[in-house]
VEXDREN-2710 file (C-alpha; in Angstrom, 1 decimal):
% VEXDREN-2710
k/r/px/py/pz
1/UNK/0.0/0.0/0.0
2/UNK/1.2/3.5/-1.0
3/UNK/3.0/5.5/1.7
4/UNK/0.2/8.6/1.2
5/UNK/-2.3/6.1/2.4
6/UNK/-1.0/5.4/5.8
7/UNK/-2.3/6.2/8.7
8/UNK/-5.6/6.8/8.2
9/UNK/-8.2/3.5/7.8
10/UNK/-5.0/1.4/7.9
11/UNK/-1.7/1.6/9.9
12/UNK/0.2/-0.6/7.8
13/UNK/0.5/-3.8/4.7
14/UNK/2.4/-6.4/5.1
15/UNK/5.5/-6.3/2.6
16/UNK/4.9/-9.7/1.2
17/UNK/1.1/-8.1/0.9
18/UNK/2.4/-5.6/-0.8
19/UNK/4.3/-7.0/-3.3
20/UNK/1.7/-9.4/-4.3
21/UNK/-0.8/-6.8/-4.8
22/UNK/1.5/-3.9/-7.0
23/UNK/0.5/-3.4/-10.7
24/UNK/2.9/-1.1/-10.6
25/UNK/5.5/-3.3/-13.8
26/UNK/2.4/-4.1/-15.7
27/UNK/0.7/-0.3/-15.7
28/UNK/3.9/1.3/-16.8
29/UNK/2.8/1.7/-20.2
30/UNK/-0.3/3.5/-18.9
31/UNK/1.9/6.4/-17.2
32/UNK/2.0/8.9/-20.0
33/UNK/-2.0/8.6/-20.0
34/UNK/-2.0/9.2/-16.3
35/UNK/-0.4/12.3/-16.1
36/UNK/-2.4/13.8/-18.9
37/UNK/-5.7/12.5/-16.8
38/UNK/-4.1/14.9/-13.9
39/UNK/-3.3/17.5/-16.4
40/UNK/-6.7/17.3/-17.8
41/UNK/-8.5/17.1/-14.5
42/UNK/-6.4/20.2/-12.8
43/UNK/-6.9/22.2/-15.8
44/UNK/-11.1/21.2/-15.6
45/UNK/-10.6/22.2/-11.5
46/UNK/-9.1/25.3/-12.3
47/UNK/-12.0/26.3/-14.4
48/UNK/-14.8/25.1/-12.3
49/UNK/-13.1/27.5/-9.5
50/UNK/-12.9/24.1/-7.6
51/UNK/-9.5/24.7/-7.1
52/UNK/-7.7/28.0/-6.9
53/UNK/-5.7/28.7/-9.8
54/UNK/-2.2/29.3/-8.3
55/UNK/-2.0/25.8/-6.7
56/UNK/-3.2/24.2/-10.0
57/UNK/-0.4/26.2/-11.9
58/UNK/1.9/24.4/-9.6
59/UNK/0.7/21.2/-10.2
60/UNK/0.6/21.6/-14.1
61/UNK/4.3/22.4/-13.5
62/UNK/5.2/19.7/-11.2
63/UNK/3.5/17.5/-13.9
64/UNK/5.4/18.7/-16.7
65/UNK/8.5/17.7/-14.8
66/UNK/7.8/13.9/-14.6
67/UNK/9.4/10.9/-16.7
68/UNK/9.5/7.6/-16.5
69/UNK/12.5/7.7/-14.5
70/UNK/11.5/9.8/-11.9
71/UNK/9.0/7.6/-10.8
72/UNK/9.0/5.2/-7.8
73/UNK/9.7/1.9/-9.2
74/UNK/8.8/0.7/-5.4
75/UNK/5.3/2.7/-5.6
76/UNK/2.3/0.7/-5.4
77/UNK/0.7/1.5/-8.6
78/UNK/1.5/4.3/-11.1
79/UNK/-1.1/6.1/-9.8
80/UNK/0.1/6.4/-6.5
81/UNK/3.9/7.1/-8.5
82/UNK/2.6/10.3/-9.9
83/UNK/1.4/11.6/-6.8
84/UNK/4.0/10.9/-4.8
85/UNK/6.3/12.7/-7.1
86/UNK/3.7/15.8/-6.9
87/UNK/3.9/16.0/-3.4
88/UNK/7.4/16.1/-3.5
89/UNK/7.5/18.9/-6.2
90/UNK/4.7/21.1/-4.7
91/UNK/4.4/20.4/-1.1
92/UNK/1.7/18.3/0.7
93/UNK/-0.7/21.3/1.3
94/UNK/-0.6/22.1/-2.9
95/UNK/0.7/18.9/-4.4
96/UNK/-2.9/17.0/-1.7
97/UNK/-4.9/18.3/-3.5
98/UNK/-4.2/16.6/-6.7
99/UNK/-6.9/13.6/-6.3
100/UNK/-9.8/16.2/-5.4
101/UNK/-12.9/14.9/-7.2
102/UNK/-11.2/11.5/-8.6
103/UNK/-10.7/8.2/-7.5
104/UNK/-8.2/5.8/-8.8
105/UNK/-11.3/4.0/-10.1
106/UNK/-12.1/6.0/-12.2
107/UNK/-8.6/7.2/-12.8
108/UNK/-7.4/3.5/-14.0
109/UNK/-10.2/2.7/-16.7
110/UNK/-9.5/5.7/-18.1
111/UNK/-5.6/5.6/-18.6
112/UNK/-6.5/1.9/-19.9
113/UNK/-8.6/3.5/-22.4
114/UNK/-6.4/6.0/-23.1
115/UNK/-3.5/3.7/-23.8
116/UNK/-5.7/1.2/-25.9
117/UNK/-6.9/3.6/-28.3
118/UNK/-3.5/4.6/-29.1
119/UNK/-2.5/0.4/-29.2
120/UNK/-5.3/-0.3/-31.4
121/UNK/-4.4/2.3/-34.0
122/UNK/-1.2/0.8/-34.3
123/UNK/-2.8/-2.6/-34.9
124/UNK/-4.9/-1.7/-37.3
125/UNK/-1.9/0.2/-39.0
126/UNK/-0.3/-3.1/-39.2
127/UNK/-2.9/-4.8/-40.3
128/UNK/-3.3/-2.4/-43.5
129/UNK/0.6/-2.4/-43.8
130/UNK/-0.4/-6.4/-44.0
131/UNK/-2.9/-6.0/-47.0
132/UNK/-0.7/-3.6/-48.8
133/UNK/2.1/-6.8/-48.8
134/UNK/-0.6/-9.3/-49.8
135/UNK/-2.1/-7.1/-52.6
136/UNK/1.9/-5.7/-53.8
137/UNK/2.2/-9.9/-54.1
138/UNK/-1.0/-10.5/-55.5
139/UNK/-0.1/-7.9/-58.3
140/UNK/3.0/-9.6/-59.2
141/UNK/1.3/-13.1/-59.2
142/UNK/-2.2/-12.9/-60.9
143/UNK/-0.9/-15.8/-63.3
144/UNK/0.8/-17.5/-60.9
145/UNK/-0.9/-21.3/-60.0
146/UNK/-1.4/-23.3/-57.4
147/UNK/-3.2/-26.2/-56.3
148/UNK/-5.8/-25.4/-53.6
149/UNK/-7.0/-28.1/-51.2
150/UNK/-9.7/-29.4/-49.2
151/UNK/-9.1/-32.5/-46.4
152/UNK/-5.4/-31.8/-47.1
153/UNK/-6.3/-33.5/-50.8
154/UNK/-6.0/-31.6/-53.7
155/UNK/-9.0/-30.0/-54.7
156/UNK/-8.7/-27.5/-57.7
157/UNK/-6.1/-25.2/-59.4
158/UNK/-6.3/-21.3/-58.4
159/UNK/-4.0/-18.3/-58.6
160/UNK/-1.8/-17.6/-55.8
161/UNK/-3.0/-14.0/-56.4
162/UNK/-6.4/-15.8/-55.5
163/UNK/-5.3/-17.2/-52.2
164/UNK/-3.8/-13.8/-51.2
165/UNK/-6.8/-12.0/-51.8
166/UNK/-8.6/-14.4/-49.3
167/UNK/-6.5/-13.4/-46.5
168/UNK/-7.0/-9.3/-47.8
169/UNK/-10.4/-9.5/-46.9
170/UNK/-10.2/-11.7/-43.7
171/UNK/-7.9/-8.6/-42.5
172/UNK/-10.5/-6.5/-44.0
173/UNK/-13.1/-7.8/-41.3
174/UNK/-10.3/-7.8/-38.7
175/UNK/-9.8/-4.4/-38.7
176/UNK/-13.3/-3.0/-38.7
177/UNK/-14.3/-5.7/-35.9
178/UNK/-11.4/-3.4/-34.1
179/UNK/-12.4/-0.1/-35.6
180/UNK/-16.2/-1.1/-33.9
181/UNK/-14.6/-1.5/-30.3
182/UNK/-12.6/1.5/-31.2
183/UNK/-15.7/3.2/-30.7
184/UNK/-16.3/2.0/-27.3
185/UNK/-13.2/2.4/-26.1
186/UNK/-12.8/6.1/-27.0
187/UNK/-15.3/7.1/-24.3
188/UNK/-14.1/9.2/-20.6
189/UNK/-14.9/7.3/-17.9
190/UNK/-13.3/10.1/-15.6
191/UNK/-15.3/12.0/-12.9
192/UNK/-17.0/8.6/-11.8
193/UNK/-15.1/8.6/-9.2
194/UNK/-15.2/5.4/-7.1
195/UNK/-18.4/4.7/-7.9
196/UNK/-20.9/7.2/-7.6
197/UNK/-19.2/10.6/-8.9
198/UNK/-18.6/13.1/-6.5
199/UNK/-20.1/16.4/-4.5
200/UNK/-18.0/18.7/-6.7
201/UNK/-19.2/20.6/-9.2
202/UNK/-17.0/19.3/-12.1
203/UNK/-17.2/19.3/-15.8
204/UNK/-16.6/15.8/-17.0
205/UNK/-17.3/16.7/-21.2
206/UNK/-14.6/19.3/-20.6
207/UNK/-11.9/16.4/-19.0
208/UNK/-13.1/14.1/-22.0
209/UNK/-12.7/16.7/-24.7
210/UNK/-9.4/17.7/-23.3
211/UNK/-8.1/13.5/-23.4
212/UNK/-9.6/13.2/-27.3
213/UNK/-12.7/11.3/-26.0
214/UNK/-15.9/11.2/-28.3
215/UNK/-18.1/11.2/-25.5
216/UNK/-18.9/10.5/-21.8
217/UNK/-19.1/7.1/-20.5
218/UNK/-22.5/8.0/-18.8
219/UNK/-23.4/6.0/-16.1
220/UNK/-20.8/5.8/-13.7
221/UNK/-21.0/2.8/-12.0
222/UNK/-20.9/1.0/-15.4
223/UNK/-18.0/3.5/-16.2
224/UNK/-15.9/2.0/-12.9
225/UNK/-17.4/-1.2/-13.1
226/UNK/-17.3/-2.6/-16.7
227/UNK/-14.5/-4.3/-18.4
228/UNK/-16.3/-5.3/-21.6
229/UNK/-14.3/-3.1/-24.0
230/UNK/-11.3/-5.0/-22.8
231/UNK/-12.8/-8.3/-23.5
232/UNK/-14.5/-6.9/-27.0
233/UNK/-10.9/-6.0/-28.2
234/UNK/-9.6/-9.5/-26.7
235/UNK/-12.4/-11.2/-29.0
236/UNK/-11.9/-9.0/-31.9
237/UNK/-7.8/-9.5/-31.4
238/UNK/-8.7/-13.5/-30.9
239/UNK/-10.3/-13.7/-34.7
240/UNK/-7.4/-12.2/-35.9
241/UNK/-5.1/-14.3/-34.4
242/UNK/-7.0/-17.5/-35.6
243/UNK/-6.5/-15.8/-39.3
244/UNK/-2.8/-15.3/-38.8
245/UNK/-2.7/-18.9/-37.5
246/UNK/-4.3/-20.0/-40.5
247/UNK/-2.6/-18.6/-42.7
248/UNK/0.5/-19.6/-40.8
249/UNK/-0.6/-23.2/-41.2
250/UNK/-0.9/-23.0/-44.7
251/UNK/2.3/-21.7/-45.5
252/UNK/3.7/-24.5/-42.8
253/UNK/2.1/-26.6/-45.1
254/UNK/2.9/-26.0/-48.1
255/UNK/6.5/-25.0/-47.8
256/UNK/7.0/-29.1/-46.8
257/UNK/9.0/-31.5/-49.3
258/UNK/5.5/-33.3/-49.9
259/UNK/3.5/-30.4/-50.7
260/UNK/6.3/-28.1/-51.8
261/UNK/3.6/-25.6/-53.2
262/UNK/6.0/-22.6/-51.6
263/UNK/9.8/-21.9/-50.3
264/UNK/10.1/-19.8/-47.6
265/UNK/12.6/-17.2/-47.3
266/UNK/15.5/-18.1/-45.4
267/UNK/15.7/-15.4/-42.8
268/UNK/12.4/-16.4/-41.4
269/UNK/13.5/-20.3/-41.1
270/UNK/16.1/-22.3/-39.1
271/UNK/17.9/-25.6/-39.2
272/UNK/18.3/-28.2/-37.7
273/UNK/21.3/-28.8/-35.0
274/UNK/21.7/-32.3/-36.2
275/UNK/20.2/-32.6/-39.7
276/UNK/22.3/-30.5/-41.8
277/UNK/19.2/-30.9/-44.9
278/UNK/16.3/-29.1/-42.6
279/UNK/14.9/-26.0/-43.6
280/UNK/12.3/-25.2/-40.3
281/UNK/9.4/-22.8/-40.4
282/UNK/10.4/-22.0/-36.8
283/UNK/8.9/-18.1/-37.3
284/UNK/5.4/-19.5/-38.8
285/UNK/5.0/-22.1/-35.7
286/UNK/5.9/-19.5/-33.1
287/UNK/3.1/-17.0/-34.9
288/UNK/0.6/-20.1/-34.6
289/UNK/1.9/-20.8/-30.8
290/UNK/1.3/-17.0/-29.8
291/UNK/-2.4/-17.4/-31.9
292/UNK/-3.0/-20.1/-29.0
293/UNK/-1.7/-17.8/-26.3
294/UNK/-4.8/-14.9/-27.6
295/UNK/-7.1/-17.7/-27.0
296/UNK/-5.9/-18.7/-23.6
297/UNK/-6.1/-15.2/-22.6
298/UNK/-9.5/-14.3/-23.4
299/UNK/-10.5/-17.0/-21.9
300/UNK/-8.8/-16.4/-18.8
301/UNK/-10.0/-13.0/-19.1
302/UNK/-13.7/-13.7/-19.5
303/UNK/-13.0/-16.0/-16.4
304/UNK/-11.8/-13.6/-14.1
305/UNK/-14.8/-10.9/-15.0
306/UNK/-17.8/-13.3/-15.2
307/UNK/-17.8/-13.8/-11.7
308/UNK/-17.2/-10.0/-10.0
309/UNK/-19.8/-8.1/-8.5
310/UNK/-20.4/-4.8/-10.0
311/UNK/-18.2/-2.1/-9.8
312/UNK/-14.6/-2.0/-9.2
313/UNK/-12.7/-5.1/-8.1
314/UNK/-8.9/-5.7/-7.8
315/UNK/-9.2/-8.6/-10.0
316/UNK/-9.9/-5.9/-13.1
317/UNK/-6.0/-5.2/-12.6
318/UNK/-5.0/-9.5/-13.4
319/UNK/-7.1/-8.7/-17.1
320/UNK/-5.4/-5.8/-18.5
321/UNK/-1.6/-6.9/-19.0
322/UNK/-3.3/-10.0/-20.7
323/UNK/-4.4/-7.4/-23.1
324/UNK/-1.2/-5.6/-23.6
325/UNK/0.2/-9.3/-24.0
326/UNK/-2.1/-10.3/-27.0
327/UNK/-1.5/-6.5/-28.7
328/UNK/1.9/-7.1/-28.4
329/UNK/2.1/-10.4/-30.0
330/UNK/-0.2/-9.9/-32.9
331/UNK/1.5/-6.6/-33.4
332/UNK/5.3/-9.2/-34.1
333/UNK/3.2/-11.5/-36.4
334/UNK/1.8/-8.7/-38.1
335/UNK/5.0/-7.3/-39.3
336/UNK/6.7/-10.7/-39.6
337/UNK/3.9/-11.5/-42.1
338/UNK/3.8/-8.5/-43.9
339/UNK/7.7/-8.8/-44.4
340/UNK/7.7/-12.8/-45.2
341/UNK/5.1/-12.5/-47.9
342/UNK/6.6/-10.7/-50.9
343/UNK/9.7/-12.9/-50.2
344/UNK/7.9/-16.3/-50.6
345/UNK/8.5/-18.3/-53.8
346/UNK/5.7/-20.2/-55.4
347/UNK/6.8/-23.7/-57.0
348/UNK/6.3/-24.2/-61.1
349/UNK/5.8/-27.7/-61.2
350/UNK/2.1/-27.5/-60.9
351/UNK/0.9/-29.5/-64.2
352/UNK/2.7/-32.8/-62.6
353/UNK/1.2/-32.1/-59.2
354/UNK/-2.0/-31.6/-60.7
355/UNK/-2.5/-34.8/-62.9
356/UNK/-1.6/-36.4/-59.8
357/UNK/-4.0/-35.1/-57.7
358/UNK/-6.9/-35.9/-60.4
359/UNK/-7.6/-31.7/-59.5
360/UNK/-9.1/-31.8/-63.2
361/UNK/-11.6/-34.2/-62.5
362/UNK/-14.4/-32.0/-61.2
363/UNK/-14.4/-29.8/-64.7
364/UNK/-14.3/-33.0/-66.9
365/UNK/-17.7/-34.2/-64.7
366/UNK/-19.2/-30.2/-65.7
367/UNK/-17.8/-30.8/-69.4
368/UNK/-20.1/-34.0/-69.6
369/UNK/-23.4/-32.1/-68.0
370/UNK/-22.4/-29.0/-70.5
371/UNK/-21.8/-30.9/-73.3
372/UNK/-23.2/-34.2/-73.7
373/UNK/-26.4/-33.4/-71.8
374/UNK/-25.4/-35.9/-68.6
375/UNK/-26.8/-34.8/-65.3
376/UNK/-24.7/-33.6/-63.0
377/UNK/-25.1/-36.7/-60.4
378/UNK/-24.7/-39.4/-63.3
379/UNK/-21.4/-37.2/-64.2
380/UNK/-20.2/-37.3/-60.8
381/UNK/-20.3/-41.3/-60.4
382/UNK/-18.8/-41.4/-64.2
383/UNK/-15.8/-39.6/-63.4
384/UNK/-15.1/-40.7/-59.9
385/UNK/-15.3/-44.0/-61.6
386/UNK/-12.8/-43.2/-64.3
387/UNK/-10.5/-41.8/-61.5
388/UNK/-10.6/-44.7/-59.6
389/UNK/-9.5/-46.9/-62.6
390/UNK/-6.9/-44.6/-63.4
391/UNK/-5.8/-44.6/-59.9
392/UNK/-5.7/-48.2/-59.4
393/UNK/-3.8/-48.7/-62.9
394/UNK/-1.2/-46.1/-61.4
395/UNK/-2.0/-43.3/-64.1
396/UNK/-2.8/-40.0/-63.9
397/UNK/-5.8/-37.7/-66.2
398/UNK/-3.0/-36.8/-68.4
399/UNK/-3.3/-40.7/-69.7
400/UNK/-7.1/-40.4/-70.0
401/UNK/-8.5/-41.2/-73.3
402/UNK/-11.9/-41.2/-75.3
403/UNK/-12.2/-45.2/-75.1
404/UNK/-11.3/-45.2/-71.7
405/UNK/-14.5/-42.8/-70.7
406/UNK/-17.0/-44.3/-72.8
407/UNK/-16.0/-47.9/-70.9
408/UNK/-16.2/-46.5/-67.9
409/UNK/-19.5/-44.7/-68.7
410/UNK/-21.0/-48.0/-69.5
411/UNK/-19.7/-50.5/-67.1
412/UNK/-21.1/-47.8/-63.9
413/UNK/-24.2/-46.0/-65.2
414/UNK/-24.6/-48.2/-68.5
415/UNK/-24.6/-45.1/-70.6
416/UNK/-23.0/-45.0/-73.8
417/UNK/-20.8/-42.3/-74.4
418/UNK/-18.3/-40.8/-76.6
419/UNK/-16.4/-37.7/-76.0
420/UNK/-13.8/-35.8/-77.8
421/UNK/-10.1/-35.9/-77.1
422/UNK/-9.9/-31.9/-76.8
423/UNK/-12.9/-31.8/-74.0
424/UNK/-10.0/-34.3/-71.7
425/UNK/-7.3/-32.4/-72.3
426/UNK/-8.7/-29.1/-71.5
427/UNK/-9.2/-30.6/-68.1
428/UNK/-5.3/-31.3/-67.9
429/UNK/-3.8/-27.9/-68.1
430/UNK/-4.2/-25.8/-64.7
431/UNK/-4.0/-22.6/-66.3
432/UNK/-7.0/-23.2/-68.6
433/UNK/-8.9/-24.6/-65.8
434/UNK/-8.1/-21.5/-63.9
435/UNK/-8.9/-19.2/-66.6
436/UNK/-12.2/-20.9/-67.0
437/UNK/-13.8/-20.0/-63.3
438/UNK/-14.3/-16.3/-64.3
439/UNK/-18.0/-15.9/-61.7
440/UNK/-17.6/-13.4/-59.8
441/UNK/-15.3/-13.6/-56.9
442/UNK/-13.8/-16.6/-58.7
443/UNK/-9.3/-17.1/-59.2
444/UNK/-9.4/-16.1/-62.9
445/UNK/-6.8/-13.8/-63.6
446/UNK/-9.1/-11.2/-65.4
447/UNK/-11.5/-11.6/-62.0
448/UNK/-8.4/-11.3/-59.9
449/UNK/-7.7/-8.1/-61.4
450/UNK/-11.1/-6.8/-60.6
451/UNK/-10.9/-7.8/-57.0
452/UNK/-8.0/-6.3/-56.6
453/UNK/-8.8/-2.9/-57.9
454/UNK/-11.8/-2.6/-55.2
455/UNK/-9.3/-4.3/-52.6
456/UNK/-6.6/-1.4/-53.1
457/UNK/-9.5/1.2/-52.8
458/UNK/-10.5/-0.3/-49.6
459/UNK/-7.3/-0.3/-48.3
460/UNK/-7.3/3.5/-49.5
461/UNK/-9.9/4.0/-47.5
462/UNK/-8.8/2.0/-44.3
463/UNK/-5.5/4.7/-44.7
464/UNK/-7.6/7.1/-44.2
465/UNK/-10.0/6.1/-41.4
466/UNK/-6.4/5.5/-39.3
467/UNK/-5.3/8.7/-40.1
468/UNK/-8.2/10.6/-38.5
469/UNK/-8.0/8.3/-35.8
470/UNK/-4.6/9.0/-34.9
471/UNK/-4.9/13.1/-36.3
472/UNK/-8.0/13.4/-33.6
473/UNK/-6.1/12.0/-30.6
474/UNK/-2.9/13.9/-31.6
475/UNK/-5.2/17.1/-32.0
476/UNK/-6.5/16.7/-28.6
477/UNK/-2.7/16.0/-27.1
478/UNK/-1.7/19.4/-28.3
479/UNK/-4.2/21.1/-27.3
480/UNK/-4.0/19.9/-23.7
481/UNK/-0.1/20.7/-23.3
482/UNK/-1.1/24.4/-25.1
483/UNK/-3.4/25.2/-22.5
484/UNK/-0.9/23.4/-19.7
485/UNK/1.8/25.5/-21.0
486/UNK/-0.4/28.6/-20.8
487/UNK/-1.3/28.0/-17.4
488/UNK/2.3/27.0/-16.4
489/UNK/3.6/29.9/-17.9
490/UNK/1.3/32.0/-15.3
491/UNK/2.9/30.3/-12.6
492/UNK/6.6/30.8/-13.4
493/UNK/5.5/34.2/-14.3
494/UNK/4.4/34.6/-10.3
495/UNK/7.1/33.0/-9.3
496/UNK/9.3/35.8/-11.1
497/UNK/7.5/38.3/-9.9
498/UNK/7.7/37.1/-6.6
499/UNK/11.6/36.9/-6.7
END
C-alpha cells in the first residue's frame, strides 16, 4: 500500500502483501495517460473555481516535470507514482490536492482506455501495412498457379493471387471488428469517481474533450465497473489471431518436401542442429503458438470478470496486462507477415502435381453435363469412376483417353458415351482450368484483377480512417499541453515576480 495512504483506515501492509498486490510493472505503459488525466482534470478544477488557480499552476508544472525515470519503481501502482512525485514537487498542502474529485477508479479505466486507443491504432496500421504486402504480391502473381485443397487432398487449381486476396479480406473484417470496439473504447470514464461521482461541481465533457474522447461514458457505475471493452478488443484481437494462424498453417504446409507448393525465405526459417538438410518454419510455428496464447487469454480474461460483483474489483487489474500481451504479439506476427510475404517463392511444377491429384476431374464431370447433356449426379459417379480406374492402374488424367470414358461410362451407369479428345485435355492444363472460373469472386486472372482494384480502394480508405484516428487524438494532445503550458507559464511568471 502506498505511503500517502498510511495512517488513516490502515496503519500498515504487510510487505509480502504488498508485493503481491502492486500493478505497478504491468501499468507502466499506462503512465504517459495518467499524467495527462491529472493535467486534464487540474486544468477542468481550475475552471470550475474548484480549485484555486495558483495551486493548479503548480501542479501543471510539477507535472510537466515527470518521466518515467523519476517515478518510484517501489510505488504501489502508477497512480500512487505520480502523486508521490507531486507531493514532492509542490508540497503536501498544494501537491494533496491533486486527487480532489477522482478516484483511482475512475482514474485507471480511463488511462487503460487512453493507452488502448493509441495500441489499437497501431494494430490496425499493421494490419493495412499487411494488406498492402498481400495485394503488392497479389499484383505480381495474378498468373501465378497453385493447387488449392480441401481435407489436405488436392482440390482445384487457383491463382496464388487468388489465395492472397482471401487473406486481404479476412484482414478486412479484422480491422473494422477493431475499428467497432474503437468506438467504445474512445469514451471518458473520468469523474465517476469510485463509484458514484462526486459532490463537486465538475465538468466531465470538458476532461473528455481535453483526453480526445468522443463522449462521456454516462453511467458511472458501469464506467468504474465494466471491463467489456477489454474483452471486446480481446475477442476481436482473438479472430485475428485465428487468421494469422491459418494462414500460418498454410504456408507450414505448403512449404513441406510433400507439398512443396512454396519456399520460404531463409531469414524467417532455421535448421536443424543435427540434420544439416532441414529448412524449419520456426517463425510460422511461433506466430501459430502466440495465436493459442490470444485464445488462452480471453479465456482467462472472461474467467476472471464473469464472476465480480459490479463495480470496481482488484481482480480488473489481473485482465489488463493480458491485453497488452495479446496487442503485443499480434503486433510481431503482423510485421513478420507482412515482411515474409513478398519474399515467398511459389513452385512451377504445378501440371505434374496436378495430374496427380486428379484436380481436373471435377471440370471434366461439368464438361459431360455441358456438353453431352449428362446430369450432373450421373457425371459425378462417371468420373469418380474413371479416377478410380486410373488410380488403381497407377496413371494420372494426363493418360485419360476417349475409349477409356465411354468404358467407364457404361460399365457404372450403363450409358453409352463418346467424347472428344480436346474436351480431356482441357481438363489437364491448370492454367485453362483457372482461366475458366471467371464468376464473380472466382481465381481467374481477369476476375483477380477486378478484386483487386476494389481491394486497393479499400485499403485506401482503411488509410484514411487511421489517419483521422490518430490526427484526432494527436489534435487533442496538443491542445492539452497548449493550455498546460499557458497556465504553467502563469505560474513561473508569479514566481518571477515574486523573486
Amino acid at each position: 500500500m502506498s505511503k500517502i495512504l498510511h495512517g488513516g483506515r490502515l496503519t500498515s501492509v504487510r510487505e509480502d502483501v504488498s508485493r503481491f498486490t502492486s500493478s505497478r510493472k504491468d501499468d507502466e505503459r499506462l503512465a504517459q495517460a495518467v499524467i495527462d488525466i491529472n493535467k486534464a482534470h487540474i486544468i477542468m478544477l481550475i475552471e470550475q473555481k474548484i480549485m484555486n488557480p495558483q495551486d493548479g499552476e503548480k501542479i501543471l508544472r510539477a507535472l510537466q516535470k515527470i518521466s518515467q525515470a523519476t517515478l518510484d519503481p517501489a510505488a504501489e501502482d502508477v497512480h500512487m507514482a505520480v502523486e508521490e512525485f507531486i507531493l514532492k514537487q509542490a508540497g503536501s498542502e498544494v501537491g494533496g490536492n491533486l486527487h480532489i474529485a477522482k478516484s483511482r477508479n475512475d482514474q485507471v479505466t480511463t488511462a487503460i482506455r487512453i493507452e488502448l486507443r493509441d495500441e489499437l491504432v497501431a494494430v490496425m496500421l499493421k494490419i493495412l501495412h499487411m494488406q498492402e504486402s498481400l495485394l503488392e504480391t497479389a499484383v505480381n502473381n495474378v498468373d501465378t498457379i497453385i493447387l488449392e485443397y480441401t481435407h489436405l487432398q488436392a482440390a482445384q487449381p487457383v491463382t496464388f493471387a487468388h489465395y492472397l486476396l482471401s487473406h486481404v479480406q479476412a484482414l478486412g473484417r479484422d480491422f473494422d471488428r477493431l475499428h467497432c470496439a474503437y468506438k467504445r473504447v474512445n469514451l471518458c470514464p473520468l469523474g465517476s469517481g469510485a463509484l458514484a461521482t462526486t459532490s463537486f461541481p465538475i465538468n466531465r465533457e470538458r476532461t473528455a474533450q481535453l483526453l480526445g474522447f468522443d463522449a462521456v461514458l454516462e453511467n458511472s457505475i458501469d464506467a468504474v465497473g465494466s471491463r467489456d471493452f477489454i474483452l471486446e478488443t480481446q475477442s476481436a484481437l482473438l479472430l485475428l489471431a485465428v487468421n494469422l494462424s491459418r494462414l500460418a498453417e498454410d504456408l507450414i504446409v505448403w512449404s513441406s518436401m510433400e507439398f512443396g507448393t512454396i519456399e520460404l525465405p531463409d531469414e524467417f526459417t532455421s535448421t536443424s542442429s543435427i540434420m544439416p538438410q532441414k529448412k524449419n518454419p520456426e517463425a510460422l510455428e511461433i506466430i501459430r503458438a502466440r495465436a493459442s496464447n490470444a485464445l488462452s487469454d480471453f479465456v482467462a480474461s472472461v474467467a476472471t470478470v464473469k464472476n465480480l460483483p459490479t463495480v470496481y474489483n482488484l481482480d480488473f487489474q489481473e485482465v489488463t496486462p493480458k491485453l497488452w500481451t495479446t496487442i503485443d504479439n499480434l503486433s510481431v506476427s503482423l510485421g513478420i507477415f507482412a515482411a515474409l510475404i513478398p519474399r515467398a517463392r511459389v513452385s512451377s511444377s504445378v501440371k505434374e502435381k496436378a495430374a496427380t491429384g486428379f484436380v481436373g476431374a471435377t471440370e471434366l464431370a461439368n464438361i459431360l453435363v455441358r456438353k453431352y447433356n449428362v446430369a450432373f449426379r450421373t457425371s459425378h459417379k462417371i468420373i469418380g469412376a474413371l479416377v478410380k480406374s486410373l488410380f488403381d492402374s497407377k496413371k494420372t488424367l494426363l493418360d485419360a483417353t476417349p475409349e477409356m470414358l465411354e468404358k467407364v461410362a457404361m460399365e457404372s451407369v450403363g450409358l453409352k458415351l463418346m467424347v472428344k479428345m480436346d474436351d480431356i485435355a482441357e481438363c489437364t492444363d491448370p492454367q485453362k482450368l483457372v482461366e475458366s472460373h471467371k464468376t464473380h469472386g472466382g481465381p481467374a486472372p481477369v476476375e483477380v484483377k477486378r478484386a483487386v482494384k476494389i481491394e486497393q480502394k479499400n485499403v485506401a480508405k482503411t488509410k484514411s480512417i487511421i489517419a483521422n484516428l490518430k490526427n484526432h487524438v494527436v489534435d487533442a494532445k496538443g491542445k492539452l499541453d497548449s493550455v498546460v503550458e499557458s497556465y504553467a507559464a502563469l505560474e513561473q511568471g508569479a514566481t518571477s515576480g515574486e523573486t
